[in-house]
N, C-alpha and C positions, 0 to 999 in steps of 0.2 A: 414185322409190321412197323409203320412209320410210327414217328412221335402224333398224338391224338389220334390215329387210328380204332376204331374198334373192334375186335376179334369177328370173327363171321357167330351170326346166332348159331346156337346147336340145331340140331332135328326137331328135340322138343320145344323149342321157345319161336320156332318159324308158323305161319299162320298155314292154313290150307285154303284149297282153292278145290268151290263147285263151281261146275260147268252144265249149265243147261240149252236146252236147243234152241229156240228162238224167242222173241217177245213171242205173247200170245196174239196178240192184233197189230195193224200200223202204227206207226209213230204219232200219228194225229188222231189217234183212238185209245192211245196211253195215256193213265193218269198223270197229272203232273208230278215229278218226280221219280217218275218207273226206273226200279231197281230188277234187274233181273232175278226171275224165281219169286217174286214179292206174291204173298197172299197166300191161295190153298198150298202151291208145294213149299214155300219155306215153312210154314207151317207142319207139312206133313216131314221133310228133312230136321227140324226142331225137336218132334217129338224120335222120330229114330238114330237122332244123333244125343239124347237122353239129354238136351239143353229144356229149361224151362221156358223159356222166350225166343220170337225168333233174334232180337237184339243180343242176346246171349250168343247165340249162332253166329251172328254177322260181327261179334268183336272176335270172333278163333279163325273167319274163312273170307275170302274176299268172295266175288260170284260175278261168273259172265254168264251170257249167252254164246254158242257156238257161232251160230248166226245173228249177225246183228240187224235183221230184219224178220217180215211176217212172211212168209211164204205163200200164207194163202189155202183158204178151207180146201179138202179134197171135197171133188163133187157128190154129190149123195148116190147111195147105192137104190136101184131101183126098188128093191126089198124095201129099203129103210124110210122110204118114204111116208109120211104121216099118212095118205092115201090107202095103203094098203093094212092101215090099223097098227103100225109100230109106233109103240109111244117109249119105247127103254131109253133112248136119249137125243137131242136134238143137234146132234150133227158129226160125221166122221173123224173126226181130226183134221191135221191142218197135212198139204203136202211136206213130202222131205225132199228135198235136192240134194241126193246122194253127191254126186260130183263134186257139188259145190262144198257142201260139209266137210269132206272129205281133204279139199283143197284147204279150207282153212285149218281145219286139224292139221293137217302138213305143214304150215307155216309156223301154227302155236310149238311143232314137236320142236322144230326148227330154230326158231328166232325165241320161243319163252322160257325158255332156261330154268322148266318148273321143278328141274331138279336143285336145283343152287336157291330159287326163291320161295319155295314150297316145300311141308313136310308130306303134304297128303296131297293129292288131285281126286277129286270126289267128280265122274263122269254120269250124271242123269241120266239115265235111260239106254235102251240097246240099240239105238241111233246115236246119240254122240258117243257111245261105245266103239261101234263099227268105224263109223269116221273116223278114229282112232286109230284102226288097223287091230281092235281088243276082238275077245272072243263071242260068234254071235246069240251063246247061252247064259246065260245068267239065272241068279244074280253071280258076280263072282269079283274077285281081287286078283290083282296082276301086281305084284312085288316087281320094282326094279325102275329104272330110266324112263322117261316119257320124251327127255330130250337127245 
């Protein structure tokens, strides 16, 4: 190593990275300052990652989106329609675009060198799982390279 150089951090002193799927609505329907994951699920990764706060969380892990856009509600099932007396919740989920997901997970394996920058890679869900190339059961851990 050069003169002022400094050593590469260890395993344990590198931060971790969550990756979630997309914002939840468009860009002009985010609050100002939208953090990806903000709200019910940092919240809910807060309490399963045994942090008190999500601030807590977000000084150990950086966090993206897979997708850096909304995709778009999936259209309602005709079952689920409020017409026919379903009241369990108000609406499907949003679409996935496999391909697309898929393509950028390819790029992140590719170009983010989340082995060298990253102790952990924490993947949300069995869609940016798959995007991945990871397994389609879960829940589960995959030991080893991402890049």
């Amino acid at each position: 190593q050069g003169a002022g150089e400094q050593p590469p951090p260890s395993r344990l002193q590198r931060r971790g990275l969550v990756i979630g799927q997309a914002p939840p609505r468009p860009p002009d329907r985010l609050p100002p300052g939208y953090q990806p994951l903000q709200g019910p699920p940092e919240r809910r990764l807060t309490k399963l990652g045994g942090f008190k706060v999500p601030a807590d969380l977000w000084a150990n892990f950086d966090r993206l989106d897979l997708l850096g856009w909304c995709p778009g509600p999936k259209p309602r099932k005709p079952y689920h329609d409020k017409s026919t007396g379903y009241s369990k919740h108000d609406r499907d989920g949003h679409i996935w675009p496999r391909r697309e997901a898929r393509l950028v997970a390819g790029r992140l394996r590719q170009f983010g060198s989340f082995a060298k920058d990253y102790a952990m890679v924490v993947l949300c869900g069995r869609y940016v799982a798959a995007a991945f190339g990871l397994a389609k059961n879960g829940p589960f851990q995959e030991d080893g390279s991402l890049d």
